[in-house]
C-alpha positions in Angstrom: 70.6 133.5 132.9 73.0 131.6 130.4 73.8 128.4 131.1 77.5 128.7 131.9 76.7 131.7 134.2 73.9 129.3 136.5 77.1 126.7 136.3 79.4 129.3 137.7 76.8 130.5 140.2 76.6 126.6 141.2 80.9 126.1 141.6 80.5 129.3 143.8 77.7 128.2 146.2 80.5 124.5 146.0 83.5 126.7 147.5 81.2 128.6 149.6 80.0 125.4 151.3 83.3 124.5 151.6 84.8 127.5 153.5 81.4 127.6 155.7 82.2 124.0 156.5 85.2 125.0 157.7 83.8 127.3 160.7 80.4 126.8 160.8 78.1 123.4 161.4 77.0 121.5 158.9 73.7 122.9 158.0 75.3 125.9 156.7 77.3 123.4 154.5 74.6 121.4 153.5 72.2 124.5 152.6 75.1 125.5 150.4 75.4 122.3 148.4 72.0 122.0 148.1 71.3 125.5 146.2 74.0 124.5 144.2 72.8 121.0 143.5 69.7 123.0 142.7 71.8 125.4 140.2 73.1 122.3 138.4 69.9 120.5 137.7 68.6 123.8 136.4 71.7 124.3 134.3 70.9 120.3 133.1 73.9 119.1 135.0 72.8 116.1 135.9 75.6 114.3 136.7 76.8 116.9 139.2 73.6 116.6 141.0 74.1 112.8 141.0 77.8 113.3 142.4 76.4 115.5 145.5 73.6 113.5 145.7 75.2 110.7 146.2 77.6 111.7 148.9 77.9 109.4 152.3 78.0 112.2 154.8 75.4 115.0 153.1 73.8 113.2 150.4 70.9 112.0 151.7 70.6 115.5 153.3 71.1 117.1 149.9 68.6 115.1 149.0 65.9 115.8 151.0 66.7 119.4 150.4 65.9 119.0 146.5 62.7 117.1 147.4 60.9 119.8 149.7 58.5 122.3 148.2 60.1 125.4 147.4 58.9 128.0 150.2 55.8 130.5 149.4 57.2 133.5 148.2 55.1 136.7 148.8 56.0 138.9 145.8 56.1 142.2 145.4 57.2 145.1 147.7 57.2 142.5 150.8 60.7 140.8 149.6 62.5 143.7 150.2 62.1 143.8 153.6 
């Protein structure tokens, strides 16, 4: 994936948050902003990741979310289902 297309992918999962923040609790939200502060250290934004990161209300959440280990994934013909 290009650069700009991972950026886009990150401003999506941004308004998504925000609409899901709107009728859902917050860890909806937060698991939101958290793929996409994922999206934009992958794309080498940096200083987007430092922006959500450093939010009062879901930073440090956000934050925690980046440090965890990535879940195991099982691979193969098992994702699908």
């Amino acid at each position: 994936m290009t650069t700009a297309a991972i950026r886009l992918s990150g401003w999506s999962l941004l308004l998504a948050g925000v609409g899901a923040g709107i009728v859902l609790p917050h860890p909806v939200t937060t698991a939101f902003w958290t793929a996409a502060a994922k999206l934009f250290a992958r794309s080498g934004d940096h200083g987007m990741v430092a922006r959500l990161t450093a939010a009062t209300k879901f930073g440090p959440k956000i934050r925690r979310g980046l440090d965890r280990r990535p879940s195991r994934r099982i691979g193969g013909v098992a994702e699908a289902f």
